[in-house]
C-alpha positions in Angstrom: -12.6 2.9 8.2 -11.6 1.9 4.8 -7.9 0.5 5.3 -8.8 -3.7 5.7 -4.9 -4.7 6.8 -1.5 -3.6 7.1 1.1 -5.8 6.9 5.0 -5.1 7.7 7.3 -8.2 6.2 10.5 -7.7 6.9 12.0 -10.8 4.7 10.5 -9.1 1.7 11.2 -5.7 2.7 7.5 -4.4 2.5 4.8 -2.7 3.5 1.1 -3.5 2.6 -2.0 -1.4 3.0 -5.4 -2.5 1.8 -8.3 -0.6 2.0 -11.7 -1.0 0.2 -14.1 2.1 -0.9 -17.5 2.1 -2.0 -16.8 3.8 -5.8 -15.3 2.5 -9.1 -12.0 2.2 -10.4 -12.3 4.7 -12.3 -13.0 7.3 -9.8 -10.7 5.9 -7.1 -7.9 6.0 -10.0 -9.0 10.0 -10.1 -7.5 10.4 -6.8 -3.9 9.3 -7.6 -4.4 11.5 -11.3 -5.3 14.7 -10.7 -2.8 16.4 -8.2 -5.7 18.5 -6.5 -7.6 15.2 -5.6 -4.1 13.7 -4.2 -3.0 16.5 -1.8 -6.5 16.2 -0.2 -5.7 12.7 1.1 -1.8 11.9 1.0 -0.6 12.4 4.4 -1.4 12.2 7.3 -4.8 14.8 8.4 -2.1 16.9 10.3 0.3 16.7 7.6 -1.3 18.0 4.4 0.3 17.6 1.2 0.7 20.1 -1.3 1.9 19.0 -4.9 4.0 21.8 -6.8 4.4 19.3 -9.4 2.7 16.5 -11.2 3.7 15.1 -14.6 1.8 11.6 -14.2 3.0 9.9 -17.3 5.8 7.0 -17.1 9.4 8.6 -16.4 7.4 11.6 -14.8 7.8 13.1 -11.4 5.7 14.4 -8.6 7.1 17.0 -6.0 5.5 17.7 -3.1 5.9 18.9 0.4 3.6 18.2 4.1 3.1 20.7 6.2 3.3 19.6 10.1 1.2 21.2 12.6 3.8 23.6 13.5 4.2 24.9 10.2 7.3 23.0 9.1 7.6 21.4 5.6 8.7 18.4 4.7 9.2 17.6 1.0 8.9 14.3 -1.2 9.3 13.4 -4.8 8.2 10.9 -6.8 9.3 9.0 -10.3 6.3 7.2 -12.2 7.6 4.3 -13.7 5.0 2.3 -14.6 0.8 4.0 -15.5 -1.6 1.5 -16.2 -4.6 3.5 -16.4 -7.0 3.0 -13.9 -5.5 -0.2 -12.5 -1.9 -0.1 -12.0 0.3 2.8 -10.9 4.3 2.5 -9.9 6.2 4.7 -8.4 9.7 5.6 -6.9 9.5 7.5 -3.9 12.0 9.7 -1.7 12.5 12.5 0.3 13.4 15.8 -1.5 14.7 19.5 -1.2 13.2 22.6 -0.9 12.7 22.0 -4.5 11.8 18.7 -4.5 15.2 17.6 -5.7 16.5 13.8 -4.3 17.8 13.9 -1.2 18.9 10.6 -0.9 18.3 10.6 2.8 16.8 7.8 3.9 16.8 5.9 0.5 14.5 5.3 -2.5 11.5 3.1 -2.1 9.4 1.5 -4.1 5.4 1.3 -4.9 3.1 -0.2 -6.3 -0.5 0.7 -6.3 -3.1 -1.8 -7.5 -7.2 -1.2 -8.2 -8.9 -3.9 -8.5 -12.9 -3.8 -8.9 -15.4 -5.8 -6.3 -19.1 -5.3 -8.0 -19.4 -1.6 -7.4 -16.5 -1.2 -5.2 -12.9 -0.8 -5.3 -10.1 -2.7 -3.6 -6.5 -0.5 -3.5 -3.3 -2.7 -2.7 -0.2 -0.2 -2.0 2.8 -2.2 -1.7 6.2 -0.4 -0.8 9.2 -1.9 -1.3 12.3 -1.1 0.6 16.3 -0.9 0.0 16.7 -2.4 3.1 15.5 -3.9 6.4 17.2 -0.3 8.4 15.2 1.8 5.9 11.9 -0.5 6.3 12.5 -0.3 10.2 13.6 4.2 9.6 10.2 4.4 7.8 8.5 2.4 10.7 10.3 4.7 13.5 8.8 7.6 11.6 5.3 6.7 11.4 4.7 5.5 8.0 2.5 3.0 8.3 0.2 4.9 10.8 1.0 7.9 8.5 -0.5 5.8 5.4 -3.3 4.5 6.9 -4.7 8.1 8.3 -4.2 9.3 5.0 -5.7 6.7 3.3 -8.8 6.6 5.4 -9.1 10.2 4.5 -10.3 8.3 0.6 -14.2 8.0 2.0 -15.1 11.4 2.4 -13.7 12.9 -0.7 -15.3 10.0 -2.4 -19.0 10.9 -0.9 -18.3 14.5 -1.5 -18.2 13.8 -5.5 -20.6 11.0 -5.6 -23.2 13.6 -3.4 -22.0 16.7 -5.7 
């Protein structure tokens, strides 16, 4: 499993996941760039995403949607607010309409996704920030941090796939 730690801190209203995976920056930065790469892993493996839209530059949105097992959809949208190509992404992040419009249900959180390089591997540091300690303990109720680490343990295979391709 590639996820090291998760840590929940309520006095700063966050969530941390780090994981480690045996391929470069570059190529781990890949998976957040193109929108085809990302719906492979984000979400859970029951959930799969599906992004309808992807304009990763700074002031740029993402919409997306997960699928549960019974067919339903659930929609997302991001707002990239800060792209440091391949070592820094920032993003707001919330739940959406049909057409991936703001919902403001449940409130806006906050990431920030960090690649830093260990010889020929890659450490990834998502922090989210929340609005809130009743949204950070929501998010909790709904399976987030299980949620992220399933789909961030989904990172290895697609990785192998390309480096075996």
């Amino acid at each position: 499993m590639t996820v090291i730690s998760t840590e929940k801190n309520p006095e700063a209203l966050s969530l941390t996941v780090v994981a480690e995976f045996d391929a470069g920056v570059e190529r781990v930065w890949q998976l957040f760039e193109d929108p085809r790469q990302l719906e492979r892993w984000w979400g859970p493996p029951t959930y799969p995403a599906t992004f309808h839209h992807h304009d990763f530059v700074p002031g740029g949105k993402a919409k997306y949607y997960m699928t549960s097992p019974e067919g339903e959809k659930f929609h997302g949208w991001w707002e990239f607010t800060a792209i440091e190509a391949p070592r820094q992404l920032e993003f707001n992040d919330g739940f959406a309409d049909s057409d991936g419009n703001p919902t403001g249900e449940f409130g806006v959180s906050h990431a920030t996704v960090t690649l830093e390089p260990l010889a020929e591997r890659t450490r990834m540091t998502i922090l989210s920030r929340f609005e809130s300690e009743e949204q950070l303990d929501q998010m909790m109720q709904m399976g987030m941090e299980e949620g992220l680490k399933e789909a961030v343990g989904q990172i290895d295979g697609i990785l192998a796939e390309h480096a075996n391709a």
